[in-house]
Steps between C-alpha positions, in 0.01 A plus 500: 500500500659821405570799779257721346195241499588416899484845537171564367360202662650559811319884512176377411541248758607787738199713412261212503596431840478844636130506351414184741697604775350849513145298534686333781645773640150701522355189685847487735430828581111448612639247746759690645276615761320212622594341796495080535380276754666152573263191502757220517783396747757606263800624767689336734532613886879585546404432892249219466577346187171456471302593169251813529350810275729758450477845674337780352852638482692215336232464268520810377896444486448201284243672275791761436742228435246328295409803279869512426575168405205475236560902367434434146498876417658669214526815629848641506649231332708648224646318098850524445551479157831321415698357185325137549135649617311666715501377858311609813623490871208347677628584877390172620142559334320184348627206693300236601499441898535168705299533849478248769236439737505300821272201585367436810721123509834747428515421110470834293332494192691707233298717168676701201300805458546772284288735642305686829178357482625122455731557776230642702268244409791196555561660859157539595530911540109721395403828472418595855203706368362183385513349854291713637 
């Protein structure tokens, strides 16, 4: 394939990919201020060792850390055009994510996700607003 047809491809790649993220990105955003609820047993007591819902404060921790591992956001992300293509720095950006979740017996159960919701939904976290 010659330089100037990777090129070409590679943009419209680029650009079709900021058109779905931005859809993403918009929903991302509506979400951003919701707060979750935990309705499993999904963290271990460092003092007990016993299995139990996370706090309000360490689920909002792991939401955080969860939003971050499953950004699949285009925004910022920059094409560097080069001799051999166009490339794109994706700052850790579209990566699929292994979790783990305990079992009452001590076995974990382990998911690849790839984004919030089915982490959320793997890990047992809801809208809070919904709970009520």
């Amino acid at each position: 394939m010659n330089t100037t047809r990777f090129a070409s491809i590679a943009a419209l790649t680029l650009a079709m990919t900021a058109l779905v993220s931005s859809s993403a990105l918009a929903q991302q955003r509506q979400g951003n201020g919701k707060k979750y609820v935990a309705t499993r047993d999904i963290t271990v007591d460092k003092q007990t060792g016993q299995l139990r819902k996370p706090t309000a404060e360490e689920t909002e921790a792991l939401v955080a850390q969860l939003t971050a591992m499953t950004n699949q956001s285009s925004e910022g992300l920059q094409q560097i055009s080069a001799t051999n293509g166009v490339f794109v720095d994706l700052q850790d950006r579209f990566q699929s994510t292994v979790l783990a979740r305990p079992n009452p017996d001590g076995t974990s159960e382990l998911r690849c996700v790839t984004t919030f919701e089915e982490a959320a939904e793997f890990l047992g976290l809801v809208d809070a607003a919904g709970q009520q």
